[in-house]
C-alpha positions as CSV (number, residue, x, y, z in Angstrom):
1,X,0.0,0.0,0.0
2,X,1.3,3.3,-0.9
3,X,1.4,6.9,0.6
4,X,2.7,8.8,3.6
5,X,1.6,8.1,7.0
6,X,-0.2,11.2,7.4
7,X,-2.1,10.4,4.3
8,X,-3.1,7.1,5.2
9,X,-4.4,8.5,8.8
10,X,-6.4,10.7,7.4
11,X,-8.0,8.3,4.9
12,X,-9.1,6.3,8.1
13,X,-6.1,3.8,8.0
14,X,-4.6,2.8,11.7
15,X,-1.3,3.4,11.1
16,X,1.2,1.9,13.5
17,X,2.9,4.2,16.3
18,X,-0.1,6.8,16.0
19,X,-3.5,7.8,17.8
20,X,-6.1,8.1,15.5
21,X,-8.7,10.8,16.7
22,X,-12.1,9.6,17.1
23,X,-14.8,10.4,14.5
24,X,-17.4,11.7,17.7
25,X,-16.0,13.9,20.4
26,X,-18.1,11.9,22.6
27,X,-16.4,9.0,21.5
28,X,-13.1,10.3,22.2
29,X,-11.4,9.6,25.6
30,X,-8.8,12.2,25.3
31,X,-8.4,15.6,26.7
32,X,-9.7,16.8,30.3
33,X,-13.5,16.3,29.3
34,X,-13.0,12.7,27.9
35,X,-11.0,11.5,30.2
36,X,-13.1,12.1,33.5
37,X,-16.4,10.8,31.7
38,X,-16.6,7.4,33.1
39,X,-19.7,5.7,32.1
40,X,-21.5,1.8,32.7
41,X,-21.5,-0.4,30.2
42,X,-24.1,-2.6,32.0
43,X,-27.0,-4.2,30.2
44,X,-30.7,-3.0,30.3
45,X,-31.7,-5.1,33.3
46,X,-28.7,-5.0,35.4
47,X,-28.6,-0.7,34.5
48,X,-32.1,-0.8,36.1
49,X,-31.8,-3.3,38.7
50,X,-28.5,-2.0,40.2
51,X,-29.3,0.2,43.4
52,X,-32.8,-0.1,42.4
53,X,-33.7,-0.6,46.3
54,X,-31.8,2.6,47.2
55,X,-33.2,4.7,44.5
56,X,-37.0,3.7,45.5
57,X,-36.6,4.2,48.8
58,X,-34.6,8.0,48.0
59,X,-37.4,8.7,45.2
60,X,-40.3,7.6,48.5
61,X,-37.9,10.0,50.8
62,X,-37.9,12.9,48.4
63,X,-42.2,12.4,48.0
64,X,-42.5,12.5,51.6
65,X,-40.6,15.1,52.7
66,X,-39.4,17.8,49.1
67,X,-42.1,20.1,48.1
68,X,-41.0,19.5,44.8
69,X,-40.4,16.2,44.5
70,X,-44.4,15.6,45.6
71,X,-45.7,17.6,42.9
72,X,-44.0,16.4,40.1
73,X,-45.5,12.6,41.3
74,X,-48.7,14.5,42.5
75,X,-49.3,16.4,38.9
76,X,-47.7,13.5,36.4
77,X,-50.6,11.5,38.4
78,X,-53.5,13.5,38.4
79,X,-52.8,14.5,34.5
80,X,-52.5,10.4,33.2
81,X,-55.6,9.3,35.3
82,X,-57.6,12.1,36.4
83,X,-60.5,10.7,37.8
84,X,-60.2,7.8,35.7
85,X,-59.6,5.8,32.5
86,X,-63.3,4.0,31.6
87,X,-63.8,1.2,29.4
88,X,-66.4,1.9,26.6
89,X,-66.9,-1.9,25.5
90,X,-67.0,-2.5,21.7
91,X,-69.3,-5.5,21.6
92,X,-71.1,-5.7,18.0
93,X,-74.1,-6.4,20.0
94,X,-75.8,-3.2,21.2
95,X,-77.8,-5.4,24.0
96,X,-74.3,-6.8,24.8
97,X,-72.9,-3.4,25.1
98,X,-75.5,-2.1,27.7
99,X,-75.4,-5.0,29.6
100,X,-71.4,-5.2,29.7
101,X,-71.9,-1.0,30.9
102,X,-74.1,-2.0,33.7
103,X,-72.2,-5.1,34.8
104,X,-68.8,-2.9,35.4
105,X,-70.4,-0.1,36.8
106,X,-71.8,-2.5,39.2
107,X,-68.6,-4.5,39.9
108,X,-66.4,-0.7,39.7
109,X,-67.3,-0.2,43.6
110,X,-66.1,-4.4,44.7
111,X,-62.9,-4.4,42.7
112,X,-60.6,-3.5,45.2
113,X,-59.2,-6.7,46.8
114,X,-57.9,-4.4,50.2
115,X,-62.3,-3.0,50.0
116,X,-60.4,0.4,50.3
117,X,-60.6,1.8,46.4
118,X,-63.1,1.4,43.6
119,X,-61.4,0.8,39.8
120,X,-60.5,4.0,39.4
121,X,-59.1,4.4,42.6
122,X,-56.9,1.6,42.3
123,X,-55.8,3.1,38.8
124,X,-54.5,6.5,40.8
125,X,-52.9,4.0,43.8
126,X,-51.2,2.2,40.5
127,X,-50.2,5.4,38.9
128,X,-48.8,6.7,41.6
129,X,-46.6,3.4,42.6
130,X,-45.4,3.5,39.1
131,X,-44.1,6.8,39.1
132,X,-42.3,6.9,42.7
133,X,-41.0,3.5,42.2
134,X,-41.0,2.8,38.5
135,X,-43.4,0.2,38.6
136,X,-46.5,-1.3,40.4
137,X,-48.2,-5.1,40.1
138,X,-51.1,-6.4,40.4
139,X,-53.0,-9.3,41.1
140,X,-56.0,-11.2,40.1
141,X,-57.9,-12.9,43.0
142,X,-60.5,-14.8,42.5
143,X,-63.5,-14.9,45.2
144,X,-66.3,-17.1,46.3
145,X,-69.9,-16.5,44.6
146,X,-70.7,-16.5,48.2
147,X,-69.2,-13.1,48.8
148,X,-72.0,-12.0,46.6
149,X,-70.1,-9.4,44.1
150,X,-71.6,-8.6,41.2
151,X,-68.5,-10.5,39.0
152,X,-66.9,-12.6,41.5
153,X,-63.1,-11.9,41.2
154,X,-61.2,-8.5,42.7
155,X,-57.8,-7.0,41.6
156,X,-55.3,-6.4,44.5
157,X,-52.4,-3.6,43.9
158,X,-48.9,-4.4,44.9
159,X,-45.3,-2.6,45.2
160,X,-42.6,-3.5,43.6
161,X,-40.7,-4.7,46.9
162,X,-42.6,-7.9,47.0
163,X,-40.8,-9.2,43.9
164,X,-37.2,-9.6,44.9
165,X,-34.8,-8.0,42.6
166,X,-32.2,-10.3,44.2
167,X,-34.0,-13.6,43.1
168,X,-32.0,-15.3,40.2
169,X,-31.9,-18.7,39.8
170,X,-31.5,-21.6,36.3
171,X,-34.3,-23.9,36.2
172,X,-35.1,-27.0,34.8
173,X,-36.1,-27.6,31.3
174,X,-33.5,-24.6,30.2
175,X,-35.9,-22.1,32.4
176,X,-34.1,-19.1,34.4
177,X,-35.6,-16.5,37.2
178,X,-34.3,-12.9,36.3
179,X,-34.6,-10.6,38.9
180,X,-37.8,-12.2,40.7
181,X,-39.3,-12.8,37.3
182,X,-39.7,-16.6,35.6
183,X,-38.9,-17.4,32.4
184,X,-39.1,-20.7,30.3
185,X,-36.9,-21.5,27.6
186,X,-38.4,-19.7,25.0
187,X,-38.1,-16.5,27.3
188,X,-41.8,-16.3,28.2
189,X,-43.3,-15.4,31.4
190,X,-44.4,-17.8,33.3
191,X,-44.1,-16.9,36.9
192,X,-43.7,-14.1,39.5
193,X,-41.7,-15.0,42.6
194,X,-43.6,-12.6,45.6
195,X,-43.0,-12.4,49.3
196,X,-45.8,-13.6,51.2
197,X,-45.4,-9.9,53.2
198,X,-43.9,-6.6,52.3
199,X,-40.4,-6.8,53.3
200,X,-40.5,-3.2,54.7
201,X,-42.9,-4.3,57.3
202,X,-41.5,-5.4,60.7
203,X,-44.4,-7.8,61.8
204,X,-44.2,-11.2,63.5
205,X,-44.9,-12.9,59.9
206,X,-42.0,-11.9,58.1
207,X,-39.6,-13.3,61.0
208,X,-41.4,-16.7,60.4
209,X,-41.5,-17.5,56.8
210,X,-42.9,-14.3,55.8
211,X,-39.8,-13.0,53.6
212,X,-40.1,-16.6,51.4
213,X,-41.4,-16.1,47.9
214,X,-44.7,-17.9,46.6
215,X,-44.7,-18.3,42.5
216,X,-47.9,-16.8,40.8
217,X,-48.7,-17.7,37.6
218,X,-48.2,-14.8,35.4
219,X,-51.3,-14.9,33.9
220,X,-52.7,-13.7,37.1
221,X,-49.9,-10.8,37.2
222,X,-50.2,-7.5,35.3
223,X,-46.4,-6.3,35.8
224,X,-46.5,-2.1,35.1
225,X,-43.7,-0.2,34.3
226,X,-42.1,1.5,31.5
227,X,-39.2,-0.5,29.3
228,X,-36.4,2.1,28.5
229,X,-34.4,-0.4,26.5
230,X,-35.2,-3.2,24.8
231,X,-35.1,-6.2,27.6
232,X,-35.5,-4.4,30.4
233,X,-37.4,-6.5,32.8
234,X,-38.2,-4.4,35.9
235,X,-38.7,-0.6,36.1
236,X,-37.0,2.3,37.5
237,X,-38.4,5.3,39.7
238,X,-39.5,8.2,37.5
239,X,-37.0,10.5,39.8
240,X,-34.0,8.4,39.2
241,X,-32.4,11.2,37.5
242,X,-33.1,14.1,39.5
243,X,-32.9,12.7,43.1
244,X,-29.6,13.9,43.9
245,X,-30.3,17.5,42.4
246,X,-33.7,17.9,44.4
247,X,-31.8,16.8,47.4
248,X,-28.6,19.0,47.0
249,X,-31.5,21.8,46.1
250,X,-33.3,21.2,49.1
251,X,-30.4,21.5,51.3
252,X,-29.3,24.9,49.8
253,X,-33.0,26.2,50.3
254,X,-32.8,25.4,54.2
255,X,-29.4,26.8,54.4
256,X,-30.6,30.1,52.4
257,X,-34.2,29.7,54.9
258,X,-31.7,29.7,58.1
259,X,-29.5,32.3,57.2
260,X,-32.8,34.6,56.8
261,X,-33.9,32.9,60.1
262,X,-30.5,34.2,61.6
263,X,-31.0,38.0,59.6
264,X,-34.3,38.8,61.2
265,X,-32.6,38.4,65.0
266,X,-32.0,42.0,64.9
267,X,-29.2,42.2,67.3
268,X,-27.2,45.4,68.5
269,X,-23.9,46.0,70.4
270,X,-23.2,49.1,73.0
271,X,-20.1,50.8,72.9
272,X,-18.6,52.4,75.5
273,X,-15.5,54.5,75.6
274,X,-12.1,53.2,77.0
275,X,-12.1,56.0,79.1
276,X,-14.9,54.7,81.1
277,X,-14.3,52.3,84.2
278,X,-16.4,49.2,84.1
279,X,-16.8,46.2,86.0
280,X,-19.5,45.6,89.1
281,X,-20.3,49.5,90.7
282,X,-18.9,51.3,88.1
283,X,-22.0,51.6,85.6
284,X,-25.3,53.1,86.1
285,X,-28.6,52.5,84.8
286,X,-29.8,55.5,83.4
287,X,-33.3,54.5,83.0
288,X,-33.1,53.4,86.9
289,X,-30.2,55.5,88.5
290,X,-29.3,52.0,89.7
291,X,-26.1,50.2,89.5
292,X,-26.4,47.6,86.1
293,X,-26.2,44.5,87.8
294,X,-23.4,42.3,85.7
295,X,-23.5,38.5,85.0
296,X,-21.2,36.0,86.6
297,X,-18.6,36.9,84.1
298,X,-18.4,40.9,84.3
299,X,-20.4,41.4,81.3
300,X,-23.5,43.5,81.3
301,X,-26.7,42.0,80.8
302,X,-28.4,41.6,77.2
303,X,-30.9,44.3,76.7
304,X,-33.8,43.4,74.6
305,X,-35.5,45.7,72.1
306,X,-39.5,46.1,72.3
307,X,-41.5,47.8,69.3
308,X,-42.2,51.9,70.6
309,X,-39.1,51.4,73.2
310,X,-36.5,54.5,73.5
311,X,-33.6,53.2,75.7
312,X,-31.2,56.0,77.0
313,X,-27.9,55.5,77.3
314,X,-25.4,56.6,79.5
315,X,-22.4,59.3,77.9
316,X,-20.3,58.2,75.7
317,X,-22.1,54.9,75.0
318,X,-23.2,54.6,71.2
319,X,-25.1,51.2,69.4
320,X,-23.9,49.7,66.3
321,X,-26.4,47.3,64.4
322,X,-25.7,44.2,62.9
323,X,-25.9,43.8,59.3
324,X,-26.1,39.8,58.3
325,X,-26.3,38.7,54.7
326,X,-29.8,38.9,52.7
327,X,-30.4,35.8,50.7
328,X,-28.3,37.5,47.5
329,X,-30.1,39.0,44.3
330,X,-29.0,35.3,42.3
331,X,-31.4,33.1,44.6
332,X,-34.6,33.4,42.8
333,X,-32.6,33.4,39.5
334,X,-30.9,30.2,40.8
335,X,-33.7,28.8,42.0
336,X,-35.5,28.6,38.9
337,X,-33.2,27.1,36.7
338,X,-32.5,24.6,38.9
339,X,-36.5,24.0,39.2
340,X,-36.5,23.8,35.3
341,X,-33.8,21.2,35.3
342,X,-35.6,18.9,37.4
343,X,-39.0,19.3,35.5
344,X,-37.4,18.7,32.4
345,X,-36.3,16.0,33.9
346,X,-39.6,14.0,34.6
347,X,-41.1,15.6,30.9
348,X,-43.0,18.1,32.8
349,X,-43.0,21.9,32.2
350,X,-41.7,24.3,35.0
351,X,-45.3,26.3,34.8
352,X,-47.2,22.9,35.6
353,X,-44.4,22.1,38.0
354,X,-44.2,25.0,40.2
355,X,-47.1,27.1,39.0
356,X,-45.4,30.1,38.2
357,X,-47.2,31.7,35.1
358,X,-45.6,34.8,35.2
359,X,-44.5,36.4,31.9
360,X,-46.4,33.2,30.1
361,X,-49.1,34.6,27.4
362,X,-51.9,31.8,26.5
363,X,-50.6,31.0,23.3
364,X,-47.1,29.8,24.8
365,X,-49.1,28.1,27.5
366,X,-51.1,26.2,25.3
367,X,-47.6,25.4,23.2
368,X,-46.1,24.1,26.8
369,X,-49.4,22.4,27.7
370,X,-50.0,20.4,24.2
371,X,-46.1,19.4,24.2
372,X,-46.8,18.1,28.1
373,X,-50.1,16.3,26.9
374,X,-49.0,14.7,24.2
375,X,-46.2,13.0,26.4
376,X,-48.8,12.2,29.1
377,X,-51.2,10.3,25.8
378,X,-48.1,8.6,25.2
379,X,-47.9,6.9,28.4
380,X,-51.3,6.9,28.3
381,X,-51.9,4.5,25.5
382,X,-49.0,3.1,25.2
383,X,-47.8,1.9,29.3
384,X,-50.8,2.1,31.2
385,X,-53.8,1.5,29.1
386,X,-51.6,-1.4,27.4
387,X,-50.5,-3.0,30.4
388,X,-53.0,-2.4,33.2
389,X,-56.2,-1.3,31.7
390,X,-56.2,-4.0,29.1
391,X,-55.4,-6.8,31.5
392,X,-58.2,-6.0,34.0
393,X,-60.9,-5.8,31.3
394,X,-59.4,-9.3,30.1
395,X,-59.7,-10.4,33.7
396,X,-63.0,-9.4,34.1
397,X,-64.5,-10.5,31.1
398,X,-63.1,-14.4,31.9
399,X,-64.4,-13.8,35.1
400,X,-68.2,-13.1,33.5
401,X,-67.9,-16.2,31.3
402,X,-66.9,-18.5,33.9
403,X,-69.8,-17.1,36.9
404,X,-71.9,-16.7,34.1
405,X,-73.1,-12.9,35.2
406,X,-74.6,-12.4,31.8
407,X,-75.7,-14.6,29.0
408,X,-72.2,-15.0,26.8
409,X,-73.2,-17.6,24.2
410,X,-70.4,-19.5,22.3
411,X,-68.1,-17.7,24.5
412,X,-64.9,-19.7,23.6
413,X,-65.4,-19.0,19.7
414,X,-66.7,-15.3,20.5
415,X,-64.0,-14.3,23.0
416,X,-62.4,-11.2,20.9
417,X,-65.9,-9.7,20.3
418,X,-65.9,-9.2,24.2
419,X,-62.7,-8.2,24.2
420,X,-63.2,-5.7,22.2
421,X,-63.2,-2.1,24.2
422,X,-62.2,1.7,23.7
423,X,-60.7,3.2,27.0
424,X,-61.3,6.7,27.3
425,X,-59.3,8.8,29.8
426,X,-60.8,12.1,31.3
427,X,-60.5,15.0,29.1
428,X,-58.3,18.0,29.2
429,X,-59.6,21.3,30.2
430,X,-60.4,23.7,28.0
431,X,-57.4,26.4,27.7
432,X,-59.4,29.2,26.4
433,X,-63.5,27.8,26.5
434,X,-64.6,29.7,24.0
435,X,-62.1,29.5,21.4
436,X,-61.5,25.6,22.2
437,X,-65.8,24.7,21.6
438,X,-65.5,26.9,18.8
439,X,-62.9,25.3,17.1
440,X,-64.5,21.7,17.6
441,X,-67.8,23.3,15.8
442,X,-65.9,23.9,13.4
443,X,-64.1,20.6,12.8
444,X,-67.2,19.1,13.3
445,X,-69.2,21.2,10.3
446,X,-66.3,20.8,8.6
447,X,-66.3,17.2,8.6
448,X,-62.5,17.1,10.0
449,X,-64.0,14.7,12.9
450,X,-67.3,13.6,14.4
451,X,-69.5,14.8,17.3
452,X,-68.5,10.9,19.3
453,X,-64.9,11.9,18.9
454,X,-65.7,15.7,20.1
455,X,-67.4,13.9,23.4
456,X,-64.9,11.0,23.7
457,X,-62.3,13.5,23.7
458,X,-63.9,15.3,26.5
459,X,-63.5,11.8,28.8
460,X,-67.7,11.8,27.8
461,X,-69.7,8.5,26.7
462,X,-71.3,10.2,23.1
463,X,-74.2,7.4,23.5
464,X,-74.9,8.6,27.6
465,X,-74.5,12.5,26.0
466,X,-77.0,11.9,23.3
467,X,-79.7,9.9,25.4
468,X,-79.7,13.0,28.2
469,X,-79.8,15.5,25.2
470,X,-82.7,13.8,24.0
471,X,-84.2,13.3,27.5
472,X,-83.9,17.2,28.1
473,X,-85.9,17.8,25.0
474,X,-88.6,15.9,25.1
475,X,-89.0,17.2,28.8
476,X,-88.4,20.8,27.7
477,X,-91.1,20.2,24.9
478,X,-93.5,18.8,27.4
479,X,-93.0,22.0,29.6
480,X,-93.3,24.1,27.0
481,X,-89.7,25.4,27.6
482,X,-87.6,26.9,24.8
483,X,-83.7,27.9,25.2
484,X,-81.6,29.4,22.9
485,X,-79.1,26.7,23.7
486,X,-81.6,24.1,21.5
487,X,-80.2,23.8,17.8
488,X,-83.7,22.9,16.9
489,X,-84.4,26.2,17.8
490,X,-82.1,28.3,15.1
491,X,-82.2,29.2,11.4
492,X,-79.7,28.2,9.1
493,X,-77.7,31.2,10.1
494,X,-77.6,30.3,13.6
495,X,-80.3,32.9,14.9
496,X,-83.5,32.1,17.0
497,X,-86.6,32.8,15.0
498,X,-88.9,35.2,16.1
């Protein structure tokens, strides 16, 4: 091969005796950056698994105890489930479809295994779980018909802690357990290995036999979390990235809070000439005329300051006051961007974090709001209504077929069709009402959507909306009411006729 070394090294060529640069600067592991940057080369389970104990129990610290911290779990919560994600069920039956309605709006109120939640309840207790410890599990019990529940089977929600991260062990037939989880030899789940007891909980139980692990199928397990890389098998807390800054955050704002504490002790010193004598006898009182009685030590007494006092003092004596730090013209500054850091660090905007709107017009709020939205949907439909919400409706249709709570003919060859459901989470809020109904008229006239997506988009049933639309007219008819509200009521230009 011929040409010059330089030639060859810059034609790609390793060249004997020579470095060759990398192509990426963050490839490179020379100069002062490059060389300090050392990173983990660990796989996608064993990245999320390491510490994972110590990060949930620092992510459950920091919710307890950092302002901050709570709200971002509190608002990433309240905006995925709001007051709930319902099933709409898809049945081609119409008569199916009413009776499947009724049936879960009977059994929403018995689900809860613990009799502390309803569905939806349980689906804010999950959410919640899942954020502060990056997943949640739950499992399906089955109860007697005795109990006398309207579908007899309940759904009870668990934390992560009671499958051991620790558990790996080969089994037989070419079978392994990864991190608490069973696999065969094709790599499907097959089992989850859970404590019989929390092992946070210091009761008699888990000191006999309480912290062994009971194998449940995992077709009784819905396991919820969100998969960062491809086989990843447990999840990791939603904070994991922003602990330490919250932490180190929180400890600056209670040194910044105590020096303030220490600034509003308005303290002042007396002065007295050298010329003076002093010691016990030698000062006066001039409020009193009596001799200042001095401490054990030979100093004078502290003399407190009352609001409207006027103290006198004796000639020659003159008060300085003390002048301790404010909390510095960069706090509030410094405070914010380190508050924008850490919502950008759970997807959430620092207006929806801290609500602080100030200098935000509506249009770059409804930008900020539609950008957090959309990655709220996205966990929506993708993590939760996947992996929880489609599981439970599973659940609870098998449950129907086998107590037989409604007639479900041919069930094992019709199985799908009852399968078949729409979840619909609650709607957002309208940013500016007018505008926002406005611009769904339009759409709608305009035949860019439908009225049932309008009211499904709102978190509405558009069958329950249009049988109490009709129910208020035919009632307003029989009054003899008329509103201006009533479409029935306008021209073609949109006016009431007189």
């Amino acid at each position: 091969m011929k040409g010059s070394f330089p030639a060859l090294a810059q034609r790609g060529f390793v060249v004997p005796g020579r470095i060759k640069a990398a192509a990426y600067e963050s490839a490179s592991s020379a100069g002062a950056r490059g060389r300090t940057w050392r990173t983990s080369g660990a796989g996608p389970s064993a990245a999320a698994v390491e510490n994972l104990p110590l990060m949930r129990s620092r992510a459950r610290d920091a919710i307890r105890n950092d302002p901050w911290a709570k709200t971002a779990i509190a608002r990433l919560v309240s905006n995925t489930i709001g007051t709930g994600i319902q099933p709409h069920p898809q049945h081609p039956d119409k008569g199916t479809q009413r009776l499947l309605k009724q049936l879960w709006d009977d059994w929403v109120k018995e689900a809860d295994h613990d009799g502390l939640l309803d569905v939806y309840g349980q689906q804010t207790l999950a959410a919640r779980a899942f954020f502060s410890d990056g997943e949640t599990i739950l499992r399906r019990r089955y109860v007697s018909p005795a109990e006398g529940l309207s579908v007899p089977m309940q759904v009870q929600v668990l934390e992560a802690d009671l499958l051991p991260v620790e558990k790996n062990e080969l089994r037989p037939g070419g079978g392994e357990i990864l991190h608490g989880v069973e696999f065969d030899a094709n790599g499907k789940r097959v089992a989850y290995h859970l404590y019989r007891r929390h092992p946070g909980e210091y009761t008699r139980s888990n000191m006999v036999g309480g912290m062994s692990t009971v194998p449940v199928p995992a077709e009784d397990v819905a396991h919820v979390f969100q998969p960062l890389r491809p086989g990843q098998i447990r999840g990791v807390p939603e904070l994991a990235t922003v602990l330490l800054r919250l932490h180190s955050l929180d400890n600056f704002d209670d040194a910044v809070l105590f020096r303030q504490e220490v600034s509003n002790l308005f303290a002042g010193f007396v002065t007295k000439p050298s010329t003076v004598p002093s010691g016990p006898g030698a000062d006066i009182d001039p409020m009193t005329g009596q001799p200042v009685v001095f401490d054990a030590d030979g100093f004078s007494p502290i003399v407190s300051l009352e609001p409207g006092s006027m103290q006198e003092l004796a000639p020659g004596e003159e008060v300085e006051f003390a002048t301790p730090p404010g909390a510095g013209n960069d706090y509030a500054p410094f405070m914010r961007q380190q508050l924008m850091a850490a919502a950008a660090s759970v997807g959430m905007p620092y207006e929806v974090l801290t609500g602080d709107l100030r200098e935000v017009g509506d249009r770059v709020l409804r930008v900020l709001l539609n950008e957090f939205r959309r990655a709220i949907e996205q966990l929506q439909w993708n993590i939760f209504i996947h992996q929880y919400c489609n599981r439970i409706w599973a659940w609870w249709i098998d449950a129907c077929a086998l107590s037989g709570a409604i007639p479900m003919p041919d069930f094992h060859r019709t199985r799908r069709e009852y399968l078949r459901v729409r979840w619909v989470p609650q709607g957002w809020p309208y940013i500016n009402p007018v505008q926002d109904v406005n611009a769904q008229k339009l759409a709608i006239r305009a035949g860019l959507t439908s009225r049932s997506a309008s009211v499904l988009k709102q978190g509405e049933d558009p069958e329950q909306v249009d049988q109490e639309n009709a129910a208020d007219n035919v009632r307003a008819d029989a009054l003899g009411l008329q509103y201006d509200s009533d479409p029935r009521a306008r021209d073609v230009v949109g006016d009431i006729p007189t």
